[in-house]
ZASE-882594 format. One record per residue (C-alpha): residue number from 1; x, y negated, z negated. Coordinates in steps of 0.5 Angstrom, whole numbers, plus 2048, in hexadecimal, padded with zeros to 3 digits. Example, Ala and Ser with C-alpha at 12.3 -4.5 7.8 and 13.67 -1.06 7.14 Angstrom:
<atoms>
1,819,809,7F0
2,81B,802,7F2
</atoms>
This chain:
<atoms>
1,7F3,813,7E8
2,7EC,812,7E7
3,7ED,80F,7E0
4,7F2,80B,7E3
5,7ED,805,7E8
6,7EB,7FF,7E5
7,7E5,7FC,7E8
8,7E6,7F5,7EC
9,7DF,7F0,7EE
10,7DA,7F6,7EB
11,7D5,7F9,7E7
12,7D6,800,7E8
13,7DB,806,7E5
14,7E1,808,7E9
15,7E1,80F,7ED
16,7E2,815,7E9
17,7E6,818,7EE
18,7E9,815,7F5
19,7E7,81A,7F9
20,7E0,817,7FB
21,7DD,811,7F9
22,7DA,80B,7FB
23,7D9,803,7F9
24,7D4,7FF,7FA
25,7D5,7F8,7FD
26,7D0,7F3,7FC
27,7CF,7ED,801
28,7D2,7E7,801
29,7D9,7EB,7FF
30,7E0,7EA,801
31,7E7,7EA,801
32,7E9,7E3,804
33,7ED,7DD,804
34,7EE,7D7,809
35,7F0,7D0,806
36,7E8,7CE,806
37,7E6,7D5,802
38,7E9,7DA,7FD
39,7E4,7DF,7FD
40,7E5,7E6,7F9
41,7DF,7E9,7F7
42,7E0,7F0,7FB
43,7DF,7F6,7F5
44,7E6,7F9,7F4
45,7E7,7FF,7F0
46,7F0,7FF,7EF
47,7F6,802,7EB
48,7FB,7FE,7E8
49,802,800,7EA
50,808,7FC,7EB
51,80B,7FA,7F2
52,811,7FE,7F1
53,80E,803,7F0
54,809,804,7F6
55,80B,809,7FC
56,804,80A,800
57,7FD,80B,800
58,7F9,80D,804
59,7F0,80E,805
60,7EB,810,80A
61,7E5,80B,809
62,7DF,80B,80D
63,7DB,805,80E
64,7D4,805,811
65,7D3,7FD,814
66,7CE,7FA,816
67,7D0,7F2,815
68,7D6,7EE,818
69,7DC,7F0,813
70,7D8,7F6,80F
71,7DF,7F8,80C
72,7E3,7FE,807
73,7EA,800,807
74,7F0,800,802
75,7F2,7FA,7FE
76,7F8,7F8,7FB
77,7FA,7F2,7F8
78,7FE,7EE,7F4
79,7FB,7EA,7EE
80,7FE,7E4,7EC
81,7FE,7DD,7EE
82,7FD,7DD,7F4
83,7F9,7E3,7F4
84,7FD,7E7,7FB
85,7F9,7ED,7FE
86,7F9,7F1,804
87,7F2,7F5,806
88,7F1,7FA,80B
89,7EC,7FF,80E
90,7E6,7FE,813
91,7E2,7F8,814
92,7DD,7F7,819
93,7DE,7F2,81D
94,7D8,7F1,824
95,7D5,7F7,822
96,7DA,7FC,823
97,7E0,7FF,81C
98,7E7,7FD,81D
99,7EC,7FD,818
100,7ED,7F7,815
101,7F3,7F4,811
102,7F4,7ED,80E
103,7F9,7EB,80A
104,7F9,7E5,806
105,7FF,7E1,803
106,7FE,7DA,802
107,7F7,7DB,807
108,7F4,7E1,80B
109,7F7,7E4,811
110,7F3,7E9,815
111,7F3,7EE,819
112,7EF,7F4,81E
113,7F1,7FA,821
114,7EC,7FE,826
115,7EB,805,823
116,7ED,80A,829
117,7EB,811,827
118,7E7,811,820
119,7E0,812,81E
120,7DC,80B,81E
121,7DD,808,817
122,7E2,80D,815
123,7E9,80C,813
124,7F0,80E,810
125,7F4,807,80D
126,7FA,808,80A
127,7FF,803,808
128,806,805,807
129,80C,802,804
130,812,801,809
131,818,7FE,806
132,817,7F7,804
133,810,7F7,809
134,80A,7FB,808
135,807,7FE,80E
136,7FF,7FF,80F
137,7FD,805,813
138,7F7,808,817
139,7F6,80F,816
140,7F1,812,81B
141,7ED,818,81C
142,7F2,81B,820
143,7F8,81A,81B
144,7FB,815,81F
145,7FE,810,81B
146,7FD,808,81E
147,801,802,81B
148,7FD,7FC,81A
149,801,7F7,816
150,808,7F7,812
151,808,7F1,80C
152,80F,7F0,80B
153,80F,7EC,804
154,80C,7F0,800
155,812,7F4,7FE
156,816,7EF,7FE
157,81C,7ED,7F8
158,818,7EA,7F2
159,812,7ED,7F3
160,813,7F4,7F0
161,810,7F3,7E9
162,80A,7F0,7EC
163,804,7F4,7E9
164,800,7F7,7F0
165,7F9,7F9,7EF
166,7F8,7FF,7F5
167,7F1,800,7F7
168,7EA,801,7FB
169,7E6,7FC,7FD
170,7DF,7FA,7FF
171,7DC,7F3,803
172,7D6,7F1,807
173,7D7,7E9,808
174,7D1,7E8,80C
175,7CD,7E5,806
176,7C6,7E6,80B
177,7C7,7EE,80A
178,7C1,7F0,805
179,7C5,7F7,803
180,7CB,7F8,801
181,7D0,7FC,805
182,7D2,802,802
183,7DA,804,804
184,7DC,80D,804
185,7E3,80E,801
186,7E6,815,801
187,7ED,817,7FF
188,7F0,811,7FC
189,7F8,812,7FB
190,7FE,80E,7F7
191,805,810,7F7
192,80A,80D,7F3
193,811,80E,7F3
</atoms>
């Protein structure tokens, strides 16, 4: 699967394996769209596939925050125009990790939940197809598996043949931070019908 990842806003090889790896984030990234600002400058390493063809994936991503919306996670976005994508993960929000999701179709749509039982900054992300809906699910230390958000157009009719890039993302929005923000992956997995 590794010869399989494209390398999306970077300068650096995809991971030879997807058992550990990490991606680095300058500052001043993100992925984000209001109707004043299109922003989509976050490091991304992804696999084309069709949209009839995804069934889940799934992540445990560790990020080390230290800045407002320090962030990594799984993406999965439909190129094309309008661009749509959903993005979901940890995300830092006054000091403290929760699980972000944002979903953008014509603007961006944003969502926190707590963390209830996992380790500061850790957490497994996993995004599964549900009939026409996808379904974005926080698996925790303990295995308890947390719905945190059903997007219910993404499978619906018409969109089958729809290219999807299916992957891992990286961004630090602050651009005060001097460092980049350096996002831990283990064991990324894609199942396809």
């Amino acid at each position: 699967m590794a010869n399989r990842f494209s390398v999306f806003n970077g300068d650096f090889p995809a991971p030879e394996c997807t058992n550990k790896f990490t991606l680095s984030a300058k500052p001043n990234t993100d992925l984000w769209r209001s109707p004043s600002r299109d922003v989509f400058t976050a490091p991304i390493i992804y696999l084309k596939e069709r949209l009839s063809t995804f069934r889940r994936a799934r992540v445990t991503v560790e990020v080390p925050g230290t800045r407002l919306y320090d962030q990594g996670g799984l993406v999965f976005i439909l190129p094309g125009s309008p661009q749509r994508w959903l993005k979901a993960g940890i995300e830092y929000v006054d000091g403290i990790p929760k699980v972000g999701a944002v979903v953008v179709d014509r603007y961006s749509d944003w969502s926190l939940v707590e963390l209830q039982n996992s380790e500061k900054g850790l957490i497994t992300v996993e995004f599964e197809r549900e009939g026409q809906g996808l379904w974005v699910y926080a698996i925790e230390k303990d295995g308890k598996r947390q719905a945190i958000r059903e997007i219910t157009w993404v499978f619906s009719e018409g969109l089958d043949n729809q290219e999807l890039w299916i992957g891992l993302y990286a961004a630090r929005p602050n651009a005060d931070a001097s460092e980049p923000l350096v996002v831990k992956f283990e064991d990324f997995v894609l199942e396809k019908e």
